[in-house]
C-alpha positions as CSV (number, residue, x, y, z in Angstrom):
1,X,0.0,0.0,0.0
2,X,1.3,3.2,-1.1
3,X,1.6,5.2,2.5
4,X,1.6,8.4,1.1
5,X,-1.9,8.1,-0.1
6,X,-3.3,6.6,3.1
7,X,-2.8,8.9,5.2
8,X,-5.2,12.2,5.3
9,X,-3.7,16.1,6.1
10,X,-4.8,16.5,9.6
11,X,-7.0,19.2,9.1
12,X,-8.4,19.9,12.3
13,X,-4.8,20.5,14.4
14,X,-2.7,23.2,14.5
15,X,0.1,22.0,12.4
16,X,3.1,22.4,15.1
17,X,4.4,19.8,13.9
18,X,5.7,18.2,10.6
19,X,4.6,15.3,10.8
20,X,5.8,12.6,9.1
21,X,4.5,10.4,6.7
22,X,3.6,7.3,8.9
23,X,-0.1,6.7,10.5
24,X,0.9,4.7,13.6
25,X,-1.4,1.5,14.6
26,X,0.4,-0.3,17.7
27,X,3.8,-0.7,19.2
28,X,5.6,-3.6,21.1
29,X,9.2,-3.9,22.8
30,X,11.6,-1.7,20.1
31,X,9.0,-1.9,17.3
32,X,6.5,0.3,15.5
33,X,4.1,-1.0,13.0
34,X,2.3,1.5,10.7
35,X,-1.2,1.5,9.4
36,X,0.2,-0.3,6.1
37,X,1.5,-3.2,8.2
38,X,5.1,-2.3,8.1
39,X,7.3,-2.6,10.9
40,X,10.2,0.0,12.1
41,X,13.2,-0.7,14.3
42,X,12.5,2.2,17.3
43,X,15.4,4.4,17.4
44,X,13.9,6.9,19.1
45,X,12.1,5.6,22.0
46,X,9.0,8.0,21.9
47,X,12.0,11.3,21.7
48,X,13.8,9.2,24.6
49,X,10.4,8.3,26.6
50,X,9.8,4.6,26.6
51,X,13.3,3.8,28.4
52,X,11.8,-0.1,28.9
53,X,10.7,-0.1,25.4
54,X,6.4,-0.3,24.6
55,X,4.1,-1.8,26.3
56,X,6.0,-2.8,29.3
57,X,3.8,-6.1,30.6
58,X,5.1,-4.2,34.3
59,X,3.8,-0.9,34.2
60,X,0.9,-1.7,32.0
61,X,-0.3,-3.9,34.6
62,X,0.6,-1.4,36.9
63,X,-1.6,1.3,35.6
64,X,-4.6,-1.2,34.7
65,X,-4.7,-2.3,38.4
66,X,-5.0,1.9,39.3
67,X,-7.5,2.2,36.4
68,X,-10.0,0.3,38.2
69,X,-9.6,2.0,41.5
70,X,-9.8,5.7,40.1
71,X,-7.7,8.4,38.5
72,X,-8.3,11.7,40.1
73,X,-9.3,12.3,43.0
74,X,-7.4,16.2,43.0
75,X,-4.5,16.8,45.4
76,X,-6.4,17.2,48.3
77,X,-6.2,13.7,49.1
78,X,-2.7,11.2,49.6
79,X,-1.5,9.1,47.9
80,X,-0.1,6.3,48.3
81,X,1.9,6.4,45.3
82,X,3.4,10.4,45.4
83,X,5.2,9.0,48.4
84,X,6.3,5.6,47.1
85,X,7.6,7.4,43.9
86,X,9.1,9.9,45.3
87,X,11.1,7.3,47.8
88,X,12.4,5.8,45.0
89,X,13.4,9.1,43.5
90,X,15.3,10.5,46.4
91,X,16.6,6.9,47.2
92,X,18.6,7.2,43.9
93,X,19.7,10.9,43.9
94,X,21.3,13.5,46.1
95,X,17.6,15.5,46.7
96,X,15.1,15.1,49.2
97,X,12.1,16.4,48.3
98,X,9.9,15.6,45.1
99,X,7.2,18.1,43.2
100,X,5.3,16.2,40.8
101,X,3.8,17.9,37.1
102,X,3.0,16.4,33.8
103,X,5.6,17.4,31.6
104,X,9.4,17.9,31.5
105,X,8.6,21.9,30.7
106,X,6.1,21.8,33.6
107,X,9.6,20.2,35.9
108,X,11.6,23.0,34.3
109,X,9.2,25.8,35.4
110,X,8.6,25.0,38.7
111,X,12.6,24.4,39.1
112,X,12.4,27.8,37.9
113,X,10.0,29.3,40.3
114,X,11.4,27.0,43.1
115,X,15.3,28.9,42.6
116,X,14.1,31.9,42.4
117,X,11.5,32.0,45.3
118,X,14.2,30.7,47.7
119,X,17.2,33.0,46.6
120,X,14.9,35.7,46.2
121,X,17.0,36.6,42.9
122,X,16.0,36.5,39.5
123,X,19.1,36.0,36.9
124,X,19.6,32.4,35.7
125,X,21.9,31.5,33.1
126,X,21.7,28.6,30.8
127,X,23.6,27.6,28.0
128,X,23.5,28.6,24.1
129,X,21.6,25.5,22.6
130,X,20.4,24.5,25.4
131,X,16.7,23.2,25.3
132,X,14.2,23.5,28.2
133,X,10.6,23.7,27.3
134,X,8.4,26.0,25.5
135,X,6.4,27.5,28.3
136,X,7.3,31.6,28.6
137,X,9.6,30.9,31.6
138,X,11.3,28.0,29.9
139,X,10.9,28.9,26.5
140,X,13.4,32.1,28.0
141,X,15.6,29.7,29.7
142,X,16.4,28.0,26.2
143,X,19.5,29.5,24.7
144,X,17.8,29.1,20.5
145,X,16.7,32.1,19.1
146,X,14.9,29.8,16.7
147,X,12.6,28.5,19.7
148,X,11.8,32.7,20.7
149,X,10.9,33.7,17.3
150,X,7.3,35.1,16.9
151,X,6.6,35.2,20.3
152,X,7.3,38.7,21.7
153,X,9.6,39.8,24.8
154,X,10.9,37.0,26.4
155,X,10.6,36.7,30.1
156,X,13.5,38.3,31.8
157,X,16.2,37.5,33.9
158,X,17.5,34.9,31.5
159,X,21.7,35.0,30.6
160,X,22.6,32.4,27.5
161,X,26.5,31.4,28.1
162,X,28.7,28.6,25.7
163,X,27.7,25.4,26.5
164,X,31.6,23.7,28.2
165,X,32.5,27.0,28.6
166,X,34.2,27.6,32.7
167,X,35.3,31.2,31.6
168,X,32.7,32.4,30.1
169,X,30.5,30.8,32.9
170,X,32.8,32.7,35.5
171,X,32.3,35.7,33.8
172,X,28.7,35.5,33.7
173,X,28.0,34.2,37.4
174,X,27.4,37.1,40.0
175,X,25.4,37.9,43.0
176,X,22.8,38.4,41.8
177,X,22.5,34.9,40.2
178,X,19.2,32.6,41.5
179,X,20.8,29.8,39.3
180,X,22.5,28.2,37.2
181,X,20.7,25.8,34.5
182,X,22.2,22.9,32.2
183,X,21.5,19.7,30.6
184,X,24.3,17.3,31.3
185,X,24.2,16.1,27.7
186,X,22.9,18.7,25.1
187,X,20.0,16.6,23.6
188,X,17.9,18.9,21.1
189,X,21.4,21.2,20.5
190,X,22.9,18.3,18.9
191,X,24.0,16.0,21.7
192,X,26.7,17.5,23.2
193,X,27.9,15.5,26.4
194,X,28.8,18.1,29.0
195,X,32.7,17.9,30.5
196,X,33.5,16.8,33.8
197,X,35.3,19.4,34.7
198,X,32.9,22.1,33.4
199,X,29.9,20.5,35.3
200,X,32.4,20.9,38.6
201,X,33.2,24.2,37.8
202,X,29.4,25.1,37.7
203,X,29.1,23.2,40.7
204,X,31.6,25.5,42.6
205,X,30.7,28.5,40.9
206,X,27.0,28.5,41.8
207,X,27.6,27.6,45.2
208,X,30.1,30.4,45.9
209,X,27.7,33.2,44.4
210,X,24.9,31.6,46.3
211,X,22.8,30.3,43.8
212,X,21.7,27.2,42.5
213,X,23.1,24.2,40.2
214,X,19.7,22.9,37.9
215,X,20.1,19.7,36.0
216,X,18.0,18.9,33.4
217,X,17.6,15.6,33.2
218,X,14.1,15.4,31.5
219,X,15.7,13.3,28.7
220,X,19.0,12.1,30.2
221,X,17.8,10.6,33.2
222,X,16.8,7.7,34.6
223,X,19.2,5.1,33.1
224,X,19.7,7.0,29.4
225,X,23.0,7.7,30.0
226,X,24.6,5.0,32.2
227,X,23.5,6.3,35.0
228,X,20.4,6.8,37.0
229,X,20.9,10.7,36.4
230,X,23.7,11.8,34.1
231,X,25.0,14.2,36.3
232,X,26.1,11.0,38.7
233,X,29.1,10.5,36.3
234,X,30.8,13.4,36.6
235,X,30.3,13.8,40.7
236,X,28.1,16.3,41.1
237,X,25.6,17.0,43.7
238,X,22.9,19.9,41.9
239,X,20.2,21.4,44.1
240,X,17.9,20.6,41.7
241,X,17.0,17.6,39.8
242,X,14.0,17.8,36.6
243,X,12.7,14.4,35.3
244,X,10.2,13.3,33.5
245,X,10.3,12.0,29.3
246,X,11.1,8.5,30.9
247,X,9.8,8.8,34.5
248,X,6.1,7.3,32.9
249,X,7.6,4.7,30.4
250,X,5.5,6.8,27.9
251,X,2.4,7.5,30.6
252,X,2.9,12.0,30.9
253,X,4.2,12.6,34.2
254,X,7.1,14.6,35.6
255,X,9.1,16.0,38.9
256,X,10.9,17.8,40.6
257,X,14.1,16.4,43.2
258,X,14.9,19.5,45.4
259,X,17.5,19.5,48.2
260,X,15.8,19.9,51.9
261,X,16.7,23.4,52.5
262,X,14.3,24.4,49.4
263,X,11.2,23.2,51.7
264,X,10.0,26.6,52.5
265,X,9.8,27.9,49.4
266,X,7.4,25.5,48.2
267,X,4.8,26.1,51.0
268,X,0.9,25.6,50.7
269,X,-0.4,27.9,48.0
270,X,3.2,28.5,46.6
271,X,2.6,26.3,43.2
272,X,0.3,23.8,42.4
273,X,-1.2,21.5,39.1
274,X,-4.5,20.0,38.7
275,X,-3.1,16.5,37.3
276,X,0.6,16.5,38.7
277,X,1.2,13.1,40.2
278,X,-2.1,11.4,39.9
279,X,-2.7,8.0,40.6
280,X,-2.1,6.8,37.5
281,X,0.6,8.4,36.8
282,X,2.0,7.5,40.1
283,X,1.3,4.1,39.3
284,X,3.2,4.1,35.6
285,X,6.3,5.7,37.2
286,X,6.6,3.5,40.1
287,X,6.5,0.2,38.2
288,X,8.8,2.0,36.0
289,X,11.6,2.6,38.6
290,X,11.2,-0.3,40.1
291,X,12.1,-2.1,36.9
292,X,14.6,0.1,36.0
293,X,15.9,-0.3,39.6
294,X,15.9,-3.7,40.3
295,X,16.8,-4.9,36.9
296,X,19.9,-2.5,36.9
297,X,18.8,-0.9,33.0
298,X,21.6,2.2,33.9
299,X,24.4,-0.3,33.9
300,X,23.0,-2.6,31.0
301,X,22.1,0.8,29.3
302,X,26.1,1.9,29.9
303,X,27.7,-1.3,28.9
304,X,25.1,-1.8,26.0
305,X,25.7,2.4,25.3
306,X,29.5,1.7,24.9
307,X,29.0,-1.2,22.4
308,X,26.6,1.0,20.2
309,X,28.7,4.1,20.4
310,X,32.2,1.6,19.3
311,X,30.0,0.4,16.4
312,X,29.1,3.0,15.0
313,X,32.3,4.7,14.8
314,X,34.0,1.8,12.9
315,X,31.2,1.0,11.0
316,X,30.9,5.0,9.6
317,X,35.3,6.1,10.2
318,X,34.7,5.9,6.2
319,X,31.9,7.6,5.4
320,X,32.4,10.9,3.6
321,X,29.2,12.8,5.1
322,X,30.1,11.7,8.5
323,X,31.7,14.3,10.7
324,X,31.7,12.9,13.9
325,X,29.7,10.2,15.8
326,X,29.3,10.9,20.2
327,X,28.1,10.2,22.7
328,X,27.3,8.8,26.4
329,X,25.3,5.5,27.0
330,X,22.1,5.0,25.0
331,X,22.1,8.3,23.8
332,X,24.6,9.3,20.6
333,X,24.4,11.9,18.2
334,X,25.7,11.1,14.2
335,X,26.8,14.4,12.7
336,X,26.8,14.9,9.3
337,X,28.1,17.5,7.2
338,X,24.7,18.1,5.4
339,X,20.9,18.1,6.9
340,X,20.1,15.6,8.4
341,X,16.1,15.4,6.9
342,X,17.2,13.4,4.0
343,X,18.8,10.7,5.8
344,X,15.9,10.6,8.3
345,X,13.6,9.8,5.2
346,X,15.9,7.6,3.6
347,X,16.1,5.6,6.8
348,X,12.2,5.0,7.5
349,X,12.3,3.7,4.0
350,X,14.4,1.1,5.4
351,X,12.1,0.2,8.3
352,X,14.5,2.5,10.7
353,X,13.2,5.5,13.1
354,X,15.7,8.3,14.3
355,X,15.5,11.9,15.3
356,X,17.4,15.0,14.2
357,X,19.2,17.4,17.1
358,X,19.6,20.7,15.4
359,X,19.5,20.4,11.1
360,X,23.2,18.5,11.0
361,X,22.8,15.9,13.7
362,X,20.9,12.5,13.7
363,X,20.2,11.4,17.2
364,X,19.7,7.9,18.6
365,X,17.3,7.3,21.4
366,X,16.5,3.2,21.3
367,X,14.4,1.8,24.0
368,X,17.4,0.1,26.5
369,X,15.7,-3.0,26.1
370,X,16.1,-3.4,22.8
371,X,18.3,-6.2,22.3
372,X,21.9,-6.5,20.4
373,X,21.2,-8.4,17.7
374,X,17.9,-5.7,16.7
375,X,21.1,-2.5,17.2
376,X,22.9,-4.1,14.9
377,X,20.5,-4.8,12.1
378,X,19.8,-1.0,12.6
379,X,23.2,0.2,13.0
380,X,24.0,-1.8,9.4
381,X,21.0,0.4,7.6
382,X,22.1,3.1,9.4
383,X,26.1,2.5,7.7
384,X,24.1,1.6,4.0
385,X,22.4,4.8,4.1
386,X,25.0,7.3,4.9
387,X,27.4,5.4,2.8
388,X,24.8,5.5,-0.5
């Protein structure tokens, strides 16, 4: 079946997005199938969101078993499972305290709010390329001019440095500084791992001007990287944590991991959400930790990264449009030295699903479950493709 033709113009959706030209019926494991019947190898993982791959039997019996006790109930009411997930969040990080939203942007604001409430500053510098959300406060915290565009003044306050820069950081850095915000790998900028030593610098840098370290971890935590949170590998200890792409296996939910001397700035009244951290998505994100926990996916996920990363770099040292292929666990970036677009529609030809980060860079999000044998059938597309 020709899928071009089977598949209508959405014409009653804001067209944010350009779409592609697949009609999704069902997923399993590290597959897609299309409304034609064809099957793609999952590169992408939902943008990095189903960490344990589709259709987890785990947290879909998880989040049936919620379904038929009730959804909402408002957060009025405990629950059971805001403080179970949130004991597994803390248990695995250097924070204390847990705010639950729906969205990684939702995280980011409230990080946002959170800093600036409790330092009772307002400057916070992020990083040029850097990618945070697309509310107003962290549409201003992302350092693209292309994500700003059309949209008026942006909220103030907001200081873009060079990403793996220490001087220009120092430079930037003052008193009156609330904090300081970064992703530990670039994702969306082109997936740019973060130095060591840089992330140690901001470490130091905010803490002597008395403001806070943020990590974004919306789409390098919980085992992406090789690590629970990326920011683990280099020995840092931020204030603030923001989670959420893989926190649900796919179900929308998101957080916030503060440090125990932010409690009183998050006081009754202070912020709130409707649907943050709802039973069901309390019950998704449990039965996702605990898998991801107890079946150790951030070391598998490391070791399995390693493999993928070593690969691809023999498998594409010859090809001419290659420029250079990085990395850190299950998350690498293939540069190319011409858009990526073509290559993206070249490879779902082939029955292969990747992302772009930024026009040059084709980025690699696969489930960590997917198995070896599966990489490798996509990794050889991948090298007949860029070497056509």
């Amino acid at each position: 079946m020709n899928t071009t033709n089977s598949i209508k113009t959405d014409e009653l959706l804001f067209p944010t997005y350009k779409k592609w030209n697949i009609a999704f019926e069902q997923a399993s494991g590290s597959t897609i199938t299309d409304q034609t019947g064809k099957t793609y190898i999952d590169m992408m993982a939902g943008i990095g969101v189903v960490n344990l791959g589709h259709g987890h039997p785990a947290v879909l019996e998880a989040v049936e078993k919620q379904l038929q006790k009730g959804w909402h109930a408002s957060n009025f009411f405990h629950y059971e499972g805001q403080e179970q997930t949130a004991k597994q969040l803390t248990s695995h990080s250097c924070a204390d305290l847990v705010f639950f939203a729906n969205s990684g942007a939702e995280a980011n604001e409230a990080a946002i709010k959170l800093a600036r409430k409790h330092t009772g500053k307002k400057k916070i510098i992020s990083f040029l390329q850097s990618f945070h959300g697309r509310t107003f406060g962290t549409m201003a915290a992302t350092g693209q001019e292309s994500i700003h565009q059309g949209f008026g003044p942006m909220l103030e306050g907001f200081e873009y440095v060079p990403y793996n820069d220490v001087k220009a950081l120092e430079n930037a850095i003052d008193d009156e500084t609330a904090a300081v915000m970064l992703e530990p790998v670039q994702g969306e900028g082109g997936v740019i791992p973060a130095d060591d030593s840089f992330l140690q610098a901001a470490e130091t840098l905010a803490e002597n001007a008395g403001a806070l370290l943020i990590c974004d971890e919306i789409q390098t935590g919980l085992g992406r990287t090789g690590a629970f949170f990326a920011h683990q590998l280099s020995g840092i200890e931020p204030d603030i944590i923001t989670t959420a792409k893989a926190l649900g296996n796919g179900f929308p939910t998101g957080a916030v991991i503060g440090k125990a001397h932010l409690k009183d700035a998050f006081g009754p009244g202070s912020h709130g959400t409707t649907f943050g951290g709802n039973p069901l998505a309390m019950a998704a994100a449990s039965a996702t930790l605990d898998t991801l926990i107890n079946e150790n996916w951030s070391q598998k996920a490391k070791d399995k990264g390693e493999a993928l990363l070593k690969e691809l770099q023999e498998r594409l040292a010859s090809a001419e449009v290659v420029k250079e292929v990085r990395g850190k666990g299950m998350m690498v970036g293939i540069e190319l030295n011409e858009p990526a677009a073509n290559t993206i529609g070249k490879l779902q030809e082939k029955g292969v699903l990747v992302l772009a980060a930024g026009p040059n860079v084709l980025r690699l999000l696969p489930p960590l479950t997917i198995d070896w044998e599966m990489l490798k059938e996509a990794t050889a597309l991948i090298e007949e493709t860029l070497k056509r």
